[in-house]
N, C-alpha and C positions, 0 to 999 in steps of 0.2 A: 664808159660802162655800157654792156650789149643789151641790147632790149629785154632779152629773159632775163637778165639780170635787174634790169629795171621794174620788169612784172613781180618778178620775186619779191624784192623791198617794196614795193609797192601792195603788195598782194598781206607782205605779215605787216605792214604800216596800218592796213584797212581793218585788219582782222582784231590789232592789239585794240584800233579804235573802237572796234564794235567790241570785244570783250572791255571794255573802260567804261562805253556808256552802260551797258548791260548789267555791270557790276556796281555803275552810280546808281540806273534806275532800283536794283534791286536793293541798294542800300537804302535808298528813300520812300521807297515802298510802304505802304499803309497798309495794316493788317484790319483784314476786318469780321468780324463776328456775327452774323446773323441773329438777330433776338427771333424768338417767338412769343407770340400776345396772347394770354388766353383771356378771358372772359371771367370776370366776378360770378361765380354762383352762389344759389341757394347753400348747398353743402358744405362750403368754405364759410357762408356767415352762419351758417348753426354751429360748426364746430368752434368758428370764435366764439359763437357763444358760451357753449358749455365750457371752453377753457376761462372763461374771463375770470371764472369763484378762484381759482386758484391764483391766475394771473393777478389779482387784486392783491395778494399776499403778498409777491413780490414786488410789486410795484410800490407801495404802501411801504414795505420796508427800505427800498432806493430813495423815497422820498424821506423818511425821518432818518433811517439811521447810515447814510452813505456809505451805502455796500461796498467794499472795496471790490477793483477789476482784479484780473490775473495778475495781474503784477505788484499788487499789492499797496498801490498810492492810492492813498485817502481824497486824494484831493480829485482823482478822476474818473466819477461814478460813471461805473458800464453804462453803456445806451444799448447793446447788444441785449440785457435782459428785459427792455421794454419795447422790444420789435416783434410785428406781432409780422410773419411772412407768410401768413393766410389768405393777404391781400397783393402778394407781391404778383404781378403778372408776367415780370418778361424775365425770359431763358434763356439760354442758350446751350450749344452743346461740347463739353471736352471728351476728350481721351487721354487715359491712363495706365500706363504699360504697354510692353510689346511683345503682339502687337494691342493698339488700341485699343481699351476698354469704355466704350461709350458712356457719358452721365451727363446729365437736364441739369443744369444748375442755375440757378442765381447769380448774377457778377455783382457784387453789394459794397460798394465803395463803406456803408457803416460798419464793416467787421474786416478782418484782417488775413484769418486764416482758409485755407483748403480742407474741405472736407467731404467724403460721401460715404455709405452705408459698405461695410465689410460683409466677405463671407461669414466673417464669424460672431457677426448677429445672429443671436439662433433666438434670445426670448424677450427680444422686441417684435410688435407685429407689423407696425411700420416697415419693417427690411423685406419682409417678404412681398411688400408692395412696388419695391423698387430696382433700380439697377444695384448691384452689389459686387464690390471690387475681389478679385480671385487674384492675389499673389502669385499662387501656384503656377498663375499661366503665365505671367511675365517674365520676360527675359532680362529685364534692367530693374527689378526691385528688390530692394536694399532692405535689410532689418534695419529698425532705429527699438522701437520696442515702449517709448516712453511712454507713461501716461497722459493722455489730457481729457478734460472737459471743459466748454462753455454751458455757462447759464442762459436758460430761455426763461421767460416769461411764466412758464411750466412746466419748470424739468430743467434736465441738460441731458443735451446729448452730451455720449464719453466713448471713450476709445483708446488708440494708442497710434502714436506716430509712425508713419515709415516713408522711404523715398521709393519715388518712380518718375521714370520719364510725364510729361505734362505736353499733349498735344493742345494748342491752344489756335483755329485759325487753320493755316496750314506749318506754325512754328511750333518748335518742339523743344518746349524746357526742361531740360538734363538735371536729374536728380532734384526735384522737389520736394520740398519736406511737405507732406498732409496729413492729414489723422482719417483712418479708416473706423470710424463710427459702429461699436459693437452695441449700443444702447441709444434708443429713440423713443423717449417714452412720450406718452401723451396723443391726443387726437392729432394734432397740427401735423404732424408727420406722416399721420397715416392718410389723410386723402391729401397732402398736397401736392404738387402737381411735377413736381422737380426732387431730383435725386441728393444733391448737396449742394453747397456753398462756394464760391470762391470771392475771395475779400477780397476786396483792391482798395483797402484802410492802409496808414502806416503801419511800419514794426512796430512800434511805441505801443500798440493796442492786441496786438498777436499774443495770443494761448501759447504759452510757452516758447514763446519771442524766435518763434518761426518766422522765418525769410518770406514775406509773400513773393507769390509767384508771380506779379508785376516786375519788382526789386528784381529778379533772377531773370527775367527779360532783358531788362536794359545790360544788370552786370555780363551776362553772356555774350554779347554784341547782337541779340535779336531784332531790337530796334533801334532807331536811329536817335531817337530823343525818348525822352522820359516824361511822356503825354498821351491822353488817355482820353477817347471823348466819347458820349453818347446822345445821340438821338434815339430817341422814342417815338413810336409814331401812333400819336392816341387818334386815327383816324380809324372810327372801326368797320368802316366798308372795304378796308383795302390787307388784303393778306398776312402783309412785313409788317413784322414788330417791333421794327426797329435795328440799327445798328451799333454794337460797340468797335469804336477803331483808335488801336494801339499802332504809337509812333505817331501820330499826329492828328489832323481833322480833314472830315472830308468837307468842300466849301457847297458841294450840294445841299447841304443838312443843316444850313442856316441862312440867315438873310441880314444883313449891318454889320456889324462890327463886333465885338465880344467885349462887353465890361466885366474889367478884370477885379478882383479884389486879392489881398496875400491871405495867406492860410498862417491864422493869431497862433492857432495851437494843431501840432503836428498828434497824429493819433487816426483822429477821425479829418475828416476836408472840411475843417472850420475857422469860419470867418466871420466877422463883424456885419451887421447887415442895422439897417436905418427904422424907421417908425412903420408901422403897420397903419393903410390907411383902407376906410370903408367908406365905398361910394365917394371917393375924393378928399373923405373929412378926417384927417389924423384919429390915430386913436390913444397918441399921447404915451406909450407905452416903451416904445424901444427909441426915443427921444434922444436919448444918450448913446443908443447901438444895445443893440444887444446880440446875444451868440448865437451863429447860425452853420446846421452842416450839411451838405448835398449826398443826399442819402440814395441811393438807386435800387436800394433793398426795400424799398418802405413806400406802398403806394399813396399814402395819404400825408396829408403838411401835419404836422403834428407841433402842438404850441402852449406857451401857459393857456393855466384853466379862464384867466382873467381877461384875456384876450377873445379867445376863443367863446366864450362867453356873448361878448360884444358883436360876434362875427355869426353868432347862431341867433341873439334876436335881431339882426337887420335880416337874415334870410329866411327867419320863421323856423328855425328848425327845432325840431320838440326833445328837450333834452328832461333831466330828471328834477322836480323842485326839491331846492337846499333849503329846508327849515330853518336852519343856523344861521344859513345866510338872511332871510326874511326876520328873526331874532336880531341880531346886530343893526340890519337899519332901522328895528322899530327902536330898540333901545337907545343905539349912539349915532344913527343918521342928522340929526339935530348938529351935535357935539362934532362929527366929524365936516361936518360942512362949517361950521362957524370955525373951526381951526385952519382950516383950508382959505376961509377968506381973511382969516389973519395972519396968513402966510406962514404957516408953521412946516417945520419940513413932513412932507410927505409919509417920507417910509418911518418917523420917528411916532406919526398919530396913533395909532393902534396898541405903540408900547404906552405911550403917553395916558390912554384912556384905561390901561389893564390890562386889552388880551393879548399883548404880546409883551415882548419882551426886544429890546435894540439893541443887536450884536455887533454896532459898529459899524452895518451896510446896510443890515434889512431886521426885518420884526421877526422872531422866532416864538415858536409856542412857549408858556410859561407850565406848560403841563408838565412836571416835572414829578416823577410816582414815589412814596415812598415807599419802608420795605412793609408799613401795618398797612399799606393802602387794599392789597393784593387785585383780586379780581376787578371790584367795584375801582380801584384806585386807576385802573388801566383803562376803562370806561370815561371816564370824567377827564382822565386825560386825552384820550379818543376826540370827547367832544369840545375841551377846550383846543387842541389844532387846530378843527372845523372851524371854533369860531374867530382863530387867530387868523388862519388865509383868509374866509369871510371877509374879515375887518380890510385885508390887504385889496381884494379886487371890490370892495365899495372905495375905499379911496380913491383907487384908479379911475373907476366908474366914473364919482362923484366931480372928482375932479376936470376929466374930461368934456363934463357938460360945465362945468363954472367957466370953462375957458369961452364957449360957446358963449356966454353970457344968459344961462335959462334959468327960469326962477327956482323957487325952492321947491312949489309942490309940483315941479314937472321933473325937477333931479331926484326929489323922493321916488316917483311914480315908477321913471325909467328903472332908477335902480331894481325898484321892488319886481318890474317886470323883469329883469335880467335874473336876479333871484329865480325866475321859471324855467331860463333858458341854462342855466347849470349841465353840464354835458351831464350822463349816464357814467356813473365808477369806470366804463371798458372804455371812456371819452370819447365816441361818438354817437351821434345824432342824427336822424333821420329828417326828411324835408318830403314837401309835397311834390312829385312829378310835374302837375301841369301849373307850380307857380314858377318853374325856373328861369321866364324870360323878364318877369320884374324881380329878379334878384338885383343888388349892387356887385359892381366890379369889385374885388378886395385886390392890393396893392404892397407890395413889398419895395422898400427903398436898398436895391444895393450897389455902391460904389456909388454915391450921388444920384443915382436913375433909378426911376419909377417902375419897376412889373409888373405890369396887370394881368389879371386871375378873371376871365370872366366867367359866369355860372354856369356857362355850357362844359369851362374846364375845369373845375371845381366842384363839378356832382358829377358823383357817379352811379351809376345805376345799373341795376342788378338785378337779371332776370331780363322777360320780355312779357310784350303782351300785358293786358286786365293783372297779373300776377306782381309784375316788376315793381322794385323798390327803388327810391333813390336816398340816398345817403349824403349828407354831408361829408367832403373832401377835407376837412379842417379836424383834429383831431385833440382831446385836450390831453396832457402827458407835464408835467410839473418835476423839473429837474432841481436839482438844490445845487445851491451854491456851494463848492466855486465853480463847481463845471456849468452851472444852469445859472440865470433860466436859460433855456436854450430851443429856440427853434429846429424842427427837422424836416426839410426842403424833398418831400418825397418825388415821385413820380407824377403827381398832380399837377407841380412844378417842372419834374424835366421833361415833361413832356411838351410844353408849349416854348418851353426854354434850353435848346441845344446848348450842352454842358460839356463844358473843357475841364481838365483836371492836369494841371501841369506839375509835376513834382521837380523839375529841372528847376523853374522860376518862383516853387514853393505858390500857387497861385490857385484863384478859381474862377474861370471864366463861363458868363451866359452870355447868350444870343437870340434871338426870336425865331423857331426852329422853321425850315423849311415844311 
């Protein structure tokens, strides 16, 4: 063989090599997403305010009467209408159609579908504060035409389906199905800070069992595996707000190893998660596990009221007093601690003493209306619920100190103080700024390992300056069974805790974020 003929093979030998690796590396490539951080304002918690009268309705009705989702199972109450995204901070940016139509969104593992404000929003006022998608100018969009709506807290946005290209990164997903939002009623829209939604939920939970546009990544061959992780970055001297990266993790954005858990129920990223502990000392409540989801739509941990209860008087925080509750231990505080030290079960006390009723798992209210009852009769049953969950977190309460071994008129006393510390109906609670360094660490168990939460990452505060408020990070929100109670692991959490979401190995991994 003559030497140019050896440079020859030699020359496309080198070439194929470099088109091999180039096409490995590009194969294993990790996409990544930019977030942007904004800041809790003042105008973001007035407008939670003023939504909360209405939001109280809805939420009030998930709680007794298990609203069905879009899909119609009874058995798996929305969490999508109890997300309040007034508090959500981090963004980032897509593009849709071609070329590119730019939109702020949310990436919120707790909801499923695509969505942002259309041109043909004309009489919401929300749309004219934001980016709004124009059909007309795309080259690759599709008619679908269907209707849809999600429920909010206050409304629903509604709209109607249709496909377009999905710049996600620098990847581009071919034919997405989204809903172009022609109705946004309510405050929350109008000053919030982002243009739409994108879910990175299951299908199982998608508005008209829409493909999310994670799913239509992987089936395309965009990424290499079907994993999804984010860092947050709650440092707020420093620009980034963090990173979302699809196809896999980046090892700068954490530090040990990731405990994993599996994902119990496909929908939302929920998992089984261990006891809730304050300042080190159990709080007896999730003893058995209870359900938990990695929410990245939702800046605050949000948890039974019973709980959370516990976790606002260790850290002072001033929530609203519950009469009813104060009511119940003066009457059966006595009755409910002598059943307790004679070991009677638990969740059966409450049915056992009258105000509730034992369905076989847990106590449910006996307020049951009838049809002479009318107005007055909805009233009275109003207040027997009140005094059936009452009855439920003094047991919890009660019990938690019997374990401790304290006497009777310091478990009275607690209890009745806990009585003052009752979140506010919107369930959250306000705290003092300058006590935050004698706060206790609070403590999540999951996979067998401890997380700690300490009070520098679990308040948050709003504003600056003589003006600034801080808030309790813990949030109260009362799911019903069977989907609840249910834990929701917001941004309070991912942010001290680099979050994997693997859907290949069905799984959820944390790590101690870089």
């Amino acid at each position: 063989m003559g030497s140019s003929l050896k440079a020859v093979v030699l020359s496309v030998f080198l070439s194929t090599l470099l088109f091999t690796l180039v096409t490995s590396a590009s194969n294993n490539r990790l996409v990544r997403i930019g977030l942007k951080k904004i800041k809790l304002d003042q105008n973001n918690r007035l407008a939670a305010r003023l939504e909360s009268k209405e939001a109280q309705a809805v939420r009030a009705s998930v709680r007794k009467y298990h609203i069905r989702n879009s899909l119609g199972d009874s058995d798996k109450t929305d969490i999508v209408p109890l997300k309040n995204y007034l508090d959500a901070q981090y963004f980032g940016e897509i593009g849709i159609g071609t070329p590119p139509q730019i939109f702020t969104v949310i990436f919120d593992t707790g909801s499923s579908n695509l969505w942002v404000p259309s041109d043909k929003c004309f009489l919401s006022l929300a749309c004219y504060f934001h980016s709004k998608y124009k059909s007309s100018e795309s080259k690759t969009y599709k008619k679908n035409g269907t209707s849809a709506a999600i429920q909010y807290g206050s409304g629903a946005i509604s709209g109607f389906f249709s496909y377009d290209d999905v710049k996600v990164g620098d990847l581009v997903v071919k034919s997405q199905e989204f809903i172009e939002a022609t109705r946004e009623p309510g405050v929350t829209f109008l000053v919030a800070k982002f243009d739409g939604l994108l879910g990175l939920g299951f299908q199982e939970i998608s508005v008209g069992n829409a493909t999310p546009l994670w799913y239509n990544m992987v089936e395309q061959g965009l990424i290499k595996e079907p994993v999804f992780s984010f860092w947050l970055n709650r440092k707020t001297e420093e620009e980034a707000g963090g990173e979302l990266v699809f196809g896999g993790v980046d090892p700068n954005h954490f530090k040990g190893e990731h405990t994993f858990v599996p994902v119990t129920r496909k929908g939302y990223w929920q998992f089984d998660m261990g006891d809730v502990l304050i300042g080190g000392k159990p709080t007896g409540y999730c003893t058995g596990s209870c359900a938990a989801i990695a929410d990245s739509g939702t800046s605050l941990m949000a948890g039974p009221t019973t709980v959370i209860t516990m976790i606002n008087q260790a850290i002072g925080a001033n929530g609203v007093a519950s009469q009813e509750c104060k009511a119940v231990v003066e009457q059966y505080g006595q009755t409910i601690i002598d059943l307790l030290v004679a070991e009677a079960n638990p969740k059966k006390i409450c049915s056992q003493i009258g105000l509730c009723t034992f369905d076989g798992a847990r106590g449910v209210s006996i307020g049951i209306e009838s049809v002479v009852e009318g107005n007055s009769g909805k009233a009275s049953s109003g207040i027997r619920d009140a005094m059936c969950s009452s009855c439920e977190m003094a047991v919890v309460w009660m019990q938690s100190q019997l374990k401790q071994n304290r006497t009777l008129d310091y478990v009275l006393t607690y209890v009745n103080e806990l009585c003052d510390r009752v979140p506010s109906p919107m369930g959250e609670s306000s705290v003092d700024c300058g006590n935050i360094s004698n706060m206790p660490t609070v403590s999540f168990t999951i996979g067998g390992k401890v997380f700690d939460l300490s009070p520098q990452e679990y308040i948050l505060k709003v504003g600056e300056g003589p003006t600034a408020q801080c808030i309790s990070g813990f949030m109260a929100m009362d799911i019903p069974p069977p989907r609840g109670p249910l834990w929701i692991l917001g941004d309070v959490f991912m942010g001290p805790y680099h979050t994997i979401f693997d859907a290949g190995k069905l799984r959820v991994g944390f790590a101690e974020a870089a």
